[in-house]
C-alpha positions as CSV (number, residue, x, y, z in Angstrom):
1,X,87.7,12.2,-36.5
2,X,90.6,10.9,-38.7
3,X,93.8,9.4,-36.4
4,X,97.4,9.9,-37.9
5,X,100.3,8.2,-36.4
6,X,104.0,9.5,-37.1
7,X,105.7,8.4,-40.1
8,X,107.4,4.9,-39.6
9,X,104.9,4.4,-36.5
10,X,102.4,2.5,-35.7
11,X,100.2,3.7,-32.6
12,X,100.2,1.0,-29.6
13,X,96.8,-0.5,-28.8
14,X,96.2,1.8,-25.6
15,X,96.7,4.9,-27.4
16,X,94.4,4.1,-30.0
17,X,92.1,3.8,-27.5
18,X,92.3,6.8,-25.3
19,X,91.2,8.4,-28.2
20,X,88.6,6.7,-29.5
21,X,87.1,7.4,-26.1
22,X,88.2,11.0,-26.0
23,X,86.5,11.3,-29.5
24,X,83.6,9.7,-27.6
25,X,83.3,11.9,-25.2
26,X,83.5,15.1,-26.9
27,X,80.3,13.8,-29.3
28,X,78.8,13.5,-25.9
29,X,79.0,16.9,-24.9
30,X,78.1,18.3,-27.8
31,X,74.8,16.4,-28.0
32,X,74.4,16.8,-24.1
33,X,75.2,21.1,-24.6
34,X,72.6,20.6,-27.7
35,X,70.2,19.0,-25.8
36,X,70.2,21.7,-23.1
37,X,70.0,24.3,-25.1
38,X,66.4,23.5,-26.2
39,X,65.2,22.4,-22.7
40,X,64.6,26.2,-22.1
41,X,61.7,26.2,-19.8
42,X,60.8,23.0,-19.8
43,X,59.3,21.5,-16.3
44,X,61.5,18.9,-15.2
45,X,59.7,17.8,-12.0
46,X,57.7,14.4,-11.6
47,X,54.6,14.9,-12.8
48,X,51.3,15.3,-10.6
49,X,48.3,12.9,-11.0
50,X,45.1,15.2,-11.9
51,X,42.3,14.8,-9.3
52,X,39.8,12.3,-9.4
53,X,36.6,13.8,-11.4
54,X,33.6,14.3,-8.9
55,X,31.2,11.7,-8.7
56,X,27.6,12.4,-9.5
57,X,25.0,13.1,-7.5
58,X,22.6,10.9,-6.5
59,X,19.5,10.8,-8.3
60,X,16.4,12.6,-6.4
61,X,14.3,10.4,-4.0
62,X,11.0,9.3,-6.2
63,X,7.7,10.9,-5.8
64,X,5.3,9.0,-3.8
65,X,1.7,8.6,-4.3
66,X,0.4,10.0,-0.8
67,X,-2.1,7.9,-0.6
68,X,-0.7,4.4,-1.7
69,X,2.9,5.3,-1.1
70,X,3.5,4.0,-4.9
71,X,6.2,5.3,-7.4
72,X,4.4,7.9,-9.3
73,X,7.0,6.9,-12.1
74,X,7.1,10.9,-13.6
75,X,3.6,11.3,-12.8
76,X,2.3,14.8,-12.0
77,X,0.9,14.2,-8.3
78,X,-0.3,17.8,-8.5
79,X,-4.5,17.1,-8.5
80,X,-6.4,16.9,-5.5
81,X,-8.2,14.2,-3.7
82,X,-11.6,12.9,-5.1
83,X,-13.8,11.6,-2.7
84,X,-17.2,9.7,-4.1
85,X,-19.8,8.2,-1.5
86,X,-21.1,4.8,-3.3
87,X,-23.6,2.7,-2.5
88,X,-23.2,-1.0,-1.4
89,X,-26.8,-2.4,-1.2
90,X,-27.7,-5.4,-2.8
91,X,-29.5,-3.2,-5.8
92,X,-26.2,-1.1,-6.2
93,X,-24.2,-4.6,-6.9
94,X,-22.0,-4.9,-9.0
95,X,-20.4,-1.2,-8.8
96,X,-18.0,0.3,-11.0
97,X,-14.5,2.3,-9.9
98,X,-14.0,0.3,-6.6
99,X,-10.9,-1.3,-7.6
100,X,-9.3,2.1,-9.0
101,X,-9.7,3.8,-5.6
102,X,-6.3,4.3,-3.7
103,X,-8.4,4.0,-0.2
104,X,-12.0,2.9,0.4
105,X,-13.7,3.3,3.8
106,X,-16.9,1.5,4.4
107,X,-19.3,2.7,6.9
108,X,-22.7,1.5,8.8
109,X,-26.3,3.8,7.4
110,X,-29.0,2.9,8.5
111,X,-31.6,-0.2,8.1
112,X,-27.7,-1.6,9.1
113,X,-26.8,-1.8,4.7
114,X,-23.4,-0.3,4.5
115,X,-21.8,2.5,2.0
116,X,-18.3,3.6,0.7
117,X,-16.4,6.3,1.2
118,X,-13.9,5.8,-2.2
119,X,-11.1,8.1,-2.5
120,X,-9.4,8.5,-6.0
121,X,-6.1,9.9,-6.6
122,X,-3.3,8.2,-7.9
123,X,-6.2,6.3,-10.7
124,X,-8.8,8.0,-12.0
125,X,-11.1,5.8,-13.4
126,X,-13.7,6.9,-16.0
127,X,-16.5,6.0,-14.1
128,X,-17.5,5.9,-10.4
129,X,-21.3,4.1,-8.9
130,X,-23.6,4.3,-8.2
131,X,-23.4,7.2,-5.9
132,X,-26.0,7.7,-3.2
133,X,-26.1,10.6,-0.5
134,X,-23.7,12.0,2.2
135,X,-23.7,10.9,6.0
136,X,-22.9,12.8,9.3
137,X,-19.5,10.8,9.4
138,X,-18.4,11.3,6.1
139,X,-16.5,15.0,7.1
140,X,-14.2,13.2,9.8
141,X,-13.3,10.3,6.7
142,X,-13.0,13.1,4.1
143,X,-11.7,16.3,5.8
144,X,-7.8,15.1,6.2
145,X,-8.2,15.2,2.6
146,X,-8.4,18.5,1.4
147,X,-9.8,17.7,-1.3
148,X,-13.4,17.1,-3.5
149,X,-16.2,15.0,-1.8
150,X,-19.0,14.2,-4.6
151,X,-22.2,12.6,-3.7
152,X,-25.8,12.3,-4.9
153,X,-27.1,14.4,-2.4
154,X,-28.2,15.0,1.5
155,X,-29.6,16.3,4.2
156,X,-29.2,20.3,4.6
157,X,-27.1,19.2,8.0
158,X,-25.1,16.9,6.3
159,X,-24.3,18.6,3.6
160,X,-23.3,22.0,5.7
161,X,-21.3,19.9,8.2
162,X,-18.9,18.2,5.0
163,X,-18.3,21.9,3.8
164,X,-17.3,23.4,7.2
165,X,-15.2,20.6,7.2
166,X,-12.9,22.3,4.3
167,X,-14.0,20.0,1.5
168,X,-15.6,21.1,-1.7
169,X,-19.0,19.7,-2.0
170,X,-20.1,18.6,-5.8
171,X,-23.4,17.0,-5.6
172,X,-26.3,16.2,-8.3
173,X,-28.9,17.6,-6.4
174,X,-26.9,21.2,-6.4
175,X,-26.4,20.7,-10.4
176,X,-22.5,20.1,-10.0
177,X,-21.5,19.1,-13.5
178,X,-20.4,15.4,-13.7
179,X,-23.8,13.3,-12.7
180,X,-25.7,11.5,-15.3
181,X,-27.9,8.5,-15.0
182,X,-27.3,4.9,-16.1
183,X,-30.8,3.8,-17.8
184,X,-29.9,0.2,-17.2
185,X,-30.7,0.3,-13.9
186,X,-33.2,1.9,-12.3
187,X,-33.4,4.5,-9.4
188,X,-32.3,6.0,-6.5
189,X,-29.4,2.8,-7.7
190,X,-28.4,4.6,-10.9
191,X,-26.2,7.6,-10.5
192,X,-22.9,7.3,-11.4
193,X,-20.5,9.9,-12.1
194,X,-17.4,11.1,-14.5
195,X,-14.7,11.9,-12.3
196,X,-12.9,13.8,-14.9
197,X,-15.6,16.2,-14.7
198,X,-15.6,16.7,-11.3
199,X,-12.3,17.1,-10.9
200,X,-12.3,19.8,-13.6
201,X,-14.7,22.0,-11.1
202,X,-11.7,21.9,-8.4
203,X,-11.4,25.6,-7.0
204,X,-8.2,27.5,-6.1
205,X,-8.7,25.8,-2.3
206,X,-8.9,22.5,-2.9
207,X,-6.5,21.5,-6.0
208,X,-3.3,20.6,-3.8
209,X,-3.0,16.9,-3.4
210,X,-3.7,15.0,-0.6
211,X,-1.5,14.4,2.3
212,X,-0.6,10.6,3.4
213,X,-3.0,9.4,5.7
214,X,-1.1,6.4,6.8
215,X,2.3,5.2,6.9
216,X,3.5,3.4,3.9
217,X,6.4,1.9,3.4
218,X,8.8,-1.2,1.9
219,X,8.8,-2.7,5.6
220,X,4.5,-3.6,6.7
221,X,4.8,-4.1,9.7
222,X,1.9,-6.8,10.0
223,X,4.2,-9.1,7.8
224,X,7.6,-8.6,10.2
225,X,5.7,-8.4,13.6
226,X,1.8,-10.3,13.4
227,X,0.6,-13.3,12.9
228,X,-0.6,-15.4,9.9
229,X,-3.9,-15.4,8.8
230,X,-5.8,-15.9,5.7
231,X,-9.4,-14.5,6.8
232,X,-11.0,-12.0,7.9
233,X,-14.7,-12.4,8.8
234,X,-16.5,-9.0,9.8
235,X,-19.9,-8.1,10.9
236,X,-20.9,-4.3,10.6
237,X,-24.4,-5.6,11.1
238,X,-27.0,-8.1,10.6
239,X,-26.8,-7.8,6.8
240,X,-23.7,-5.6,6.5
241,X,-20.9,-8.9,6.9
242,X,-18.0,-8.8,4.5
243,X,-15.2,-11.0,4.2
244,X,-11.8,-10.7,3.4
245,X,-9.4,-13.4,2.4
246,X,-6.0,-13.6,1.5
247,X,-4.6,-14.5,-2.0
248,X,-0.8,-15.6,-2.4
249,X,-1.2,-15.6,-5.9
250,X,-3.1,-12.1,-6.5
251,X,-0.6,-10.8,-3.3
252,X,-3.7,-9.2,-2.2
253,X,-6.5,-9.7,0.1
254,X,-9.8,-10.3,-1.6
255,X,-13.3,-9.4,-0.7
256,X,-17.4,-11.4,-0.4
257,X,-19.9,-9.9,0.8
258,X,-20.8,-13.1,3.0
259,X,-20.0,-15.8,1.5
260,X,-20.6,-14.3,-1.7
261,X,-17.0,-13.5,-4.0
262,X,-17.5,-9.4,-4.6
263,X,-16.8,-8.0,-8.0
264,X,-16.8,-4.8,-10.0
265,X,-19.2,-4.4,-13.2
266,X,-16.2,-5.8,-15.1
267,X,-16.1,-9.2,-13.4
268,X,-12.9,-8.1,-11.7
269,X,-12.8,-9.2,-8.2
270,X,-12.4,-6.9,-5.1
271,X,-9.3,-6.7,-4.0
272,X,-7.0,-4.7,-1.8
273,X,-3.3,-4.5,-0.7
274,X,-3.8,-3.3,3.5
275,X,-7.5,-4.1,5.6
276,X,-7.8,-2.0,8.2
277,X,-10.2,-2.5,10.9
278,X,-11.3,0.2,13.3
279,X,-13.4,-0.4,16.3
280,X,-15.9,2.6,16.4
281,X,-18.4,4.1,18.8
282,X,-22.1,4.3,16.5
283,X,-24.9,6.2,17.8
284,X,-27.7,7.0,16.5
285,X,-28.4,10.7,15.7
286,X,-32.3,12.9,15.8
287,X,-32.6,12.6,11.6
288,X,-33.9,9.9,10.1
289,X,-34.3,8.4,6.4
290,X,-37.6,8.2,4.5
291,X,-38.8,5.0,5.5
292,X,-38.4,6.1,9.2
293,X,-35.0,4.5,10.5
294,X,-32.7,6.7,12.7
295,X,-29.6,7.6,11.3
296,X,-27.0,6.5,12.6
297,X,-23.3,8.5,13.1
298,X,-19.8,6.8,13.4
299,X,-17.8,8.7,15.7
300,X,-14.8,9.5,14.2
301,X,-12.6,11.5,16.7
302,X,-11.1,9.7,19.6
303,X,-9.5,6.1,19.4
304,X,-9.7,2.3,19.7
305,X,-8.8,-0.9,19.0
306,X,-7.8,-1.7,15.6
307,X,-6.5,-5.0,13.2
308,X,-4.2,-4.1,10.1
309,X,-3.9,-7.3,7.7
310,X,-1.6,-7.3,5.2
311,X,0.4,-10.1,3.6
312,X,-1.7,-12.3,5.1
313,X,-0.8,-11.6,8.7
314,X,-2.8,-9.6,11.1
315,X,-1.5,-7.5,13.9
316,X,-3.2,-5.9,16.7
317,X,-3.1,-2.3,16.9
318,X,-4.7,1.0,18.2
319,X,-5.9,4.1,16.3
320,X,-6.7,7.4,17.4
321,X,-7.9,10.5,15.8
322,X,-7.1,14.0,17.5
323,X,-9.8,15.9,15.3
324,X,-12.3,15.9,12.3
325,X,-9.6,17.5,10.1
326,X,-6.9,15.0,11.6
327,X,-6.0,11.6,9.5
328,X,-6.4,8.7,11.8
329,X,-3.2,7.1,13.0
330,X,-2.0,3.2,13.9
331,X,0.0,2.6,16.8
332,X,1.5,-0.6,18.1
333,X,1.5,-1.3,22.0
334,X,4.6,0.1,22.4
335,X,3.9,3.5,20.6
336,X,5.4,2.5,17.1
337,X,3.9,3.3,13.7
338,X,2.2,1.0,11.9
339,X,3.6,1.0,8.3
340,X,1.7,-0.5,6.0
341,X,2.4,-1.8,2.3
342,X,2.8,0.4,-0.4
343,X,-1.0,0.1,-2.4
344,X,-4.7,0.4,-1.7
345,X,-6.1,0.3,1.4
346,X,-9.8,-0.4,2.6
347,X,-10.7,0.3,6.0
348,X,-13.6,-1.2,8.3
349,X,-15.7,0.9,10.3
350,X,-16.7,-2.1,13.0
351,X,-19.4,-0.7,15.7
352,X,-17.9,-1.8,18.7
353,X,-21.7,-2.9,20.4
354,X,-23.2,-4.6,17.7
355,X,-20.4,-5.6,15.4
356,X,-17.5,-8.4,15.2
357,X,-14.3,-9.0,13.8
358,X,-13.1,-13.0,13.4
359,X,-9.3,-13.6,12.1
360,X,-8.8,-17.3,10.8
């Protein structure tokens, strides 16, 4: 904008001024009415803060091992329960497959020698033995299972009672597929078997896997409530006597037969996570064996006392059974679980008359 002033006259100071700001202003206007003219629809209110994102869900629980209350780690837990009765006389020594078992039961036969009930899930080792025959308490051990119960054979009782019990019976002396004979050694003490192969003969009835027949869990209780112990010194019979003593550095208890360290075919010595011991009512049933001795029959449905060692503390405990298809179940005094520690488990079948149990 170009100011004149009137011939022969200067403008004063405060005129020049007024319009300098009037010019001003007008620009003002003009860029302000510009301005508004392309704010058509335009949202001039504060703008709102978009909603957090939701937060992802937590990942699923992991998928125990029923039986050792392990991470299966993406394992498919889908197989049933193998059960293999193995022998544990002096002949049968060293065996093979102990250490893979997820639970091992041992029981009183008769002439006072002990056997294994070993039951395979989680591990399935390549080889089980030697396997010997089945015994009137072996339904009430293996029944909660659900599963497969292999063995070498049996009396006609025996054998009937373990398959009214629910369990699929593989044995060698029916032909079941899977029994072979190790020529190093030399019979009854050589049949072993291939688990594989028994487990491929699983029927529509029994390939579900196992339920838990203890409780596992991160907090043992024998390690938060017992007492410290580093031995346990059993007597099953006169020449049935394992030992059990506990390694810091393996973090496991580990078993002798006497005085004697016990170890599998490999060299690998015994070992297990939880030792249970069960006080247990044996009598002696109307069969005997071929050299004459009464067989004798755990009774497995009803109750006692019980020890559960793990972490090289003991506590005192109770179990009870309601039923030969029942698991058993630990009990403190005051009615609480026992939880024990996530990993195999062996349990002791102690005769309450002629046996013992000794913690150091």
């Amino acid at each position: 904008m170009q100011v004149r002033s009137a011939p022969g006259r200067r403008p004063s100071g405060r005129r020049v001024r007024r319009i300098a700001a009037a010019a001003v202003a007008g620009v003002l206007l003009s860029v302000t009415a510009a301005c508004g003219a392309n704010t058509a629809g335009w949202d001039t209110r504060d703008p709102v803060a978009a909603p957090a994102p939701e937060p992802p869900p937590p990942p699923p629980p992991p998928v125990l091992w029923p039986l050792t209350g392990v991470d299966s780690a993406g394992a498919d837990i889908a197989r049933p329960a193998l059960a293999v009765k193995v022998e544990n006389s002096i002949d049968a020594r060293p065996q093979t497959g102990l250490n893979a078992a997820d639970m091992v039961w041992e029981e009183m036969v008769e002439g006072g020698i002990s056997r294994f009930v070993a039951v395979y899930h989680s591990t399935v080792p390549p080889v089980i033995g030697p396997v010997r025959s089945v015994r009137p308490m072996d339904p009430g051990i293996a029944a909660p299972l659900h599963g497969l119960f292999a063995f070498s054979g049996g009396q006609a009782p025996f054998v009937d009672a373990t398959r009214a019990a629910g369990l699929q019976v593989l044995s060698a002396d029916m032909g079941s597929a899977g029994f072979y004979r190790d020529t190093s050694r030399y019979a009854p003490h050589n049949t072993y078997v291939d688990p594989p192969a028994l487990l491929a003969q699983a029927d529509d009835a029994h390939r579900a896997p196992p339920p838990a027949q203890f409780v596992m869990g991160a907090a043992p209780t024998a390690p938060a409530v017992g007492t410290p112990a580093t031995l346990l010194d059993l007597a099953l019979s006169r020449v049935a006597d394992p030992q059990w003593t506990w390694s810091a550095v393996d973090n496991a208890w580990l078993r002798s037969e006497g005085t004697t360290p016990a170890v599998e075919a490999d060299g690998a010595p015994m070992r297990a996570i939880n030792v249970v011991v069960l006080r247990v009512d044996v009598v002696n049933t109307n069969f005997g064996d071929p050299a004459g001795n009464p067989v004798p029959e755990t009774v497995m449905v009803g109750g006692g006392e019980a020890l559960v060692a793990t972490g090289g503390h003991t506590v005192a405990a109770t179990w009870s059974k309601a039923s030969v298809a029942d698991p058993v179940v630990l009990t403190l005094a005051d009615g609480a679980p026992v939880v024990l520690a996530p990993g195999s488990t062996w349990v002791e079948l102690v005769p309450n008359r002629t046996g013992s149990v000794v913690v150091g």
